[in-house]
C-alpha positions in Angstrom: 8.2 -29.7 12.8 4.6 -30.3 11.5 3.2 -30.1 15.2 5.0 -26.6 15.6 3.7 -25.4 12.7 0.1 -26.8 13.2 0.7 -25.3 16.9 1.4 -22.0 15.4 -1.3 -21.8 13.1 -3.6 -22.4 15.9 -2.0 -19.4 17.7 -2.8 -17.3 14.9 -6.1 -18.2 14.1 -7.0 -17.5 18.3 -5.5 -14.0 17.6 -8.1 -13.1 14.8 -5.2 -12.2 12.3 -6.2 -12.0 8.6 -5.2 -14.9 6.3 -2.7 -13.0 4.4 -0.7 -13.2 7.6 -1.3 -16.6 8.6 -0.2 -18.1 5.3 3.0 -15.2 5.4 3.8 -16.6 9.3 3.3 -20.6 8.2 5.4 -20.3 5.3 8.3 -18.4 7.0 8.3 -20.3 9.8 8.5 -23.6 8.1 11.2 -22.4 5.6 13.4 -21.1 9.2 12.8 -24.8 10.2 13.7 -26.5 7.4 16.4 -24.0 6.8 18.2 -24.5 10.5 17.4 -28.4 10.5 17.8 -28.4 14.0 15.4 -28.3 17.4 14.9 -24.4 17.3 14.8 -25.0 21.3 18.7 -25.9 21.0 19.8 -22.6 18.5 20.7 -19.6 20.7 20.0 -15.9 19.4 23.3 -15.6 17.7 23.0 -18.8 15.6 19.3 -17.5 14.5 21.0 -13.9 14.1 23.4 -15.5 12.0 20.9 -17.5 10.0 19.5 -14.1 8.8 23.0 -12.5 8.1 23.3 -15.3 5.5 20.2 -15.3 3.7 20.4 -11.6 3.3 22.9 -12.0 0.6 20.0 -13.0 -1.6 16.9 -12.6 -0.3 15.5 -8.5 -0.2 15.1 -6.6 3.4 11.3 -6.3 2.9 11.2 -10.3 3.2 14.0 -10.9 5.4 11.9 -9.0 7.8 9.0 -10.3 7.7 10.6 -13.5 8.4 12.4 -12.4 11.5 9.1 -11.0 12.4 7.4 -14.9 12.1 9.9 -16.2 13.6 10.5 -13.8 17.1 6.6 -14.8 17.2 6.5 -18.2 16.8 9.6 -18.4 20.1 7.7 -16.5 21.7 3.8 -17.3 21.7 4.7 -21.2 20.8 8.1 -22.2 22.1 7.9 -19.3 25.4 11.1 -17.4 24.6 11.8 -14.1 23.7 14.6 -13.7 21.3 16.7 -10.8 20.0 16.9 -10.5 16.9 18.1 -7.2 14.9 16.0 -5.9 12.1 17.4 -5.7 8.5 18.0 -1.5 7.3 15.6 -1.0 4.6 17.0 1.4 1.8 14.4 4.7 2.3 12.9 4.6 -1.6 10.5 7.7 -2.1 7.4 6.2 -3.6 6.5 6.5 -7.3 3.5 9.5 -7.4 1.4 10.4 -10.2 0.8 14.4 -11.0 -2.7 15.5 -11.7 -2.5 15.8 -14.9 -1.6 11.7 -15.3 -4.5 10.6 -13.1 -6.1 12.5 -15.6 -4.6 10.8 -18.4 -5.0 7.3 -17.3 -9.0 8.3 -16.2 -9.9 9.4 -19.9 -8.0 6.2 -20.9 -10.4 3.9 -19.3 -13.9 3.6 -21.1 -15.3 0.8 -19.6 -17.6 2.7 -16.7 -17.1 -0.2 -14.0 -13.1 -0.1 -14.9 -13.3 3.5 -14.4 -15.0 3.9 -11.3 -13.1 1.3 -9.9 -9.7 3.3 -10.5 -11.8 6.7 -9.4 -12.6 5.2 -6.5 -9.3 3.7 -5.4 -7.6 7.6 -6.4 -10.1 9.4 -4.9 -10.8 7.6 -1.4 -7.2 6.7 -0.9 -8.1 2.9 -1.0 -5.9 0.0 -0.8 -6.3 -2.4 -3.6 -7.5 -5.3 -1.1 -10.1 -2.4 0.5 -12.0 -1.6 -3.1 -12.5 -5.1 -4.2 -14.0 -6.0 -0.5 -16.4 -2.7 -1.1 -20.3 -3.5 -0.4 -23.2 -1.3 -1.5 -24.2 -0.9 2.3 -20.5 0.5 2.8 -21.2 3.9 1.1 -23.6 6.1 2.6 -24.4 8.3 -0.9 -26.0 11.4 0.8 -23.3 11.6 3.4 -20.9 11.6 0.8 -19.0 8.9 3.3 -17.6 5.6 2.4 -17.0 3.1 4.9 -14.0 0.9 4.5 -14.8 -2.4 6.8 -11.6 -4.2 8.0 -9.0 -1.9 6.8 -5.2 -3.1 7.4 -4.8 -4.3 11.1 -8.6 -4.9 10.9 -9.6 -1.4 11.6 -12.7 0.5 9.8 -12.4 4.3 8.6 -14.6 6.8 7.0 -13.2 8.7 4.0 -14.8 11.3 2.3 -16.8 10.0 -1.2 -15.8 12.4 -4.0 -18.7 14.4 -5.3 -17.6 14.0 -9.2 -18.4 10.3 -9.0 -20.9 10.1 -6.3 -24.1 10.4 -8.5 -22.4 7.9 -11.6 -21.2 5.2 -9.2 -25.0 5.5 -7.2 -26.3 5.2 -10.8 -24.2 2.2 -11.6 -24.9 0.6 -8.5 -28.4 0.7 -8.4 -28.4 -0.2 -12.2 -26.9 -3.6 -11.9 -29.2 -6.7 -11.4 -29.0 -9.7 -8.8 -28.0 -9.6 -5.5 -24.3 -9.6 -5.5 -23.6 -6.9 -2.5 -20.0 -6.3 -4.0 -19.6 -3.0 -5.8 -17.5 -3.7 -8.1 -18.4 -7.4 -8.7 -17.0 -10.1 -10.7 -18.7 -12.0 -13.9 -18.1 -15.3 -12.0 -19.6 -14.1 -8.9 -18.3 -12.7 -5.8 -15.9 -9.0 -6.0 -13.2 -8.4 -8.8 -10.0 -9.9 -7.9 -6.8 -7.7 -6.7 -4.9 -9.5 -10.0 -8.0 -7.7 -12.7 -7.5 -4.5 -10.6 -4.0 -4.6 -11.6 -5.0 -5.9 -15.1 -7.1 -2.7 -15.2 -5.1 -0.3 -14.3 -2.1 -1.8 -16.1 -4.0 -1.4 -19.4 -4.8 2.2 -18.5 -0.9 3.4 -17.8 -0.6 1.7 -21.6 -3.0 3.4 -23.2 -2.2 6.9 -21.6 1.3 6.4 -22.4 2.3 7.2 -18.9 5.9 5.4 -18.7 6.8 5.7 -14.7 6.0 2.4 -12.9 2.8 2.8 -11.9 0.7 0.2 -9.6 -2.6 0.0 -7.9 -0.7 1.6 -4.7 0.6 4.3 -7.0 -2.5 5.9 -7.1 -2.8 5.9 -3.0 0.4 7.2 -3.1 -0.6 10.2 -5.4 -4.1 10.4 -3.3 -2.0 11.1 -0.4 0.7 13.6 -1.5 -1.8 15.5 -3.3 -4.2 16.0 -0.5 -0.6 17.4 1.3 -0.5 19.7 -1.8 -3.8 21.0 -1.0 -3.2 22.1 2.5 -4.5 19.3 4.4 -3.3 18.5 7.7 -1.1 15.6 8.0 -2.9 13.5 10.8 -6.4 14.0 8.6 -4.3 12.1 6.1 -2.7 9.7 8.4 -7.0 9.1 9.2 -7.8 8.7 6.0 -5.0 6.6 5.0 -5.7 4.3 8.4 -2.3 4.7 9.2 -1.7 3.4 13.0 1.5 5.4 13.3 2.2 9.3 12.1 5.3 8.5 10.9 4.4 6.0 8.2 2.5 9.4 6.6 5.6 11.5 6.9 6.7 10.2 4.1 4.8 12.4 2.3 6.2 15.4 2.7 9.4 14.2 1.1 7.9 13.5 -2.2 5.5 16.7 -2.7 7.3 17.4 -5.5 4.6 20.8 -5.9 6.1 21.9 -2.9 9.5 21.9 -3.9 9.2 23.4 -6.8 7.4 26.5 -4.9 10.7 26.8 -2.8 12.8 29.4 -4.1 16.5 28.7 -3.8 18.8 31.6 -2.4 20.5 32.0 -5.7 17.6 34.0 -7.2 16.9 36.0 -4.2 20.7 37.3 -5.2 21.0 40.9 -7.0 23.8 39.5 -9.3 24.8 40.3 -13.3 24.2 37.4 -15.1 27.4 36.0 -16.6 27.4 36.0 -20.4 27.8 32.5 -21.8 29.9 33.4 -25.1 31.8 30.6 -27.1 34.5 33.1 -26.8 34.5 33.2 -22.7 33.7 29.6 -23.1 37.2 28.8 -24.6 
């Protein structure tokens, strides 16, 4: 099993995939292996199938996935097979979005000016929490008003646009700040902040604005998103400036624009009716 797996891991690396998906691959691959304790060369499609079926009792889609995923690769790139596997339905959640007024909550929440640039900049570029900790001074062109992201998801850059209310304060903070760490928002102990103090951060923030919806880093890309839908913007602009490789991973935005809806007016109050008069007496 360990010459599979070092096999594998090999195969990855050659690809240029990020580590994030090396270590996910590795880990699922090994846990199928130990799992089947057989020669996966010996286990048709239907015995993997089957393998899946069972661990999806107690292990959630999202993961079950991912481990089909590692495992149709590792047949076929290391062991030259292509099996069929079926995916796991994931239950379609909406995703949890902020309104306006509790980005502005959690904001004027924050006083630390690094902590809240850092959550400025992850609302108002539309960042992924791995994307602003990564963010270099040569990233962001100031008079452009363009911020590079480098190495997006899939390992693909993007330009967004670099909001003009924090433009000036995070040039000022950047060019205020001593040595020759090239991280924007870097870390006491050298190097960029890690993804577990941007959650810290913002975790702190949802507390002290007393904002009770559960509310993560992604929440606020989320709300970036569905409110630039709000505003008019097209939705490939947004699939652009999210880095989205595929429209329909954007579409979900238009189900939770919950401004929209409530500009819809239902039928019922288009009607020329007599309201009915609610008395206790009609009531009984």
């Amino acid at each position: 099993m360990g010459s599979l797996l070092i096999k594998l891991e090999n195969e990855i690396k050659s690809r240029g995939f990020s580590i994030k998906t090396l270590r996910s691959y590795v880990f699922h691959v090994g846990r199928f292996l130990s799992d089947v304790k057989l020669s996966p060369k010996i286990l048709s499609d239907g015995e993997i199938q089957k393998y899946f079926l069972k661990i999806g009792n107690f292990m959630d889609p999202l993961t079950i996935n991912l481990r089909i995923s590692a495992v149709k690769f590792f047949y076929r790139e290391i062991l030259g097979r292509e099996v069929v596997l079926n995916y796991v339905k994931r239950p379609k959640k909406l995703p949890e979005v902020l309104t306006k007024e509790e980005v502005v909550q959690i904001l004027n929440s924050i006083s630390n000016t690094k902590h809240r640039l850092l959550i400025e900049t992850v609302y108002g570029c539309g960042l992924r929490v791995s994307e602003v900790v990564r963010l270099k001074k040569e990233d962001i062109r100031f008079k452009e008003g363009i911020l590079f992201v480098r190495e997006g998801k899939g390992k693909k850059d993007r330009m967004v646009t670099l909001p003009v209310s924090i433009s000036k304060r995070l040039e000022n903070y950047v060019n205020s700040r001593s040595g020759d760490n090239p991280f924007i928002f870097d870390s006491s102990r050298g190097g960029h902040l890690s993804i577990k103090s941007v959650q810290k951060i913002l975790e702190q923030a949802v507390m002290r604005a007393k904002i009770t919806k559960n509310v993560h880093v992604h929440t606020l890309r989320h709300s970036y998103a569905t409110h630039l839908l709000e505003q008019g913007t097209d939705l490939r602009i947004i699939q652009r400036l999210l880095g989205h490789a595929d429209i329909k991973t954007t579409q979900i935005y238009t189900h939770v624009s919950t401004a929209t809806i409530k500009n819809i007016k239902s039928p019922l109050d288009t009607l020329d009716i007599i309201p009915q008069n609610n008395s206790k007496s009609e009531q009984k």
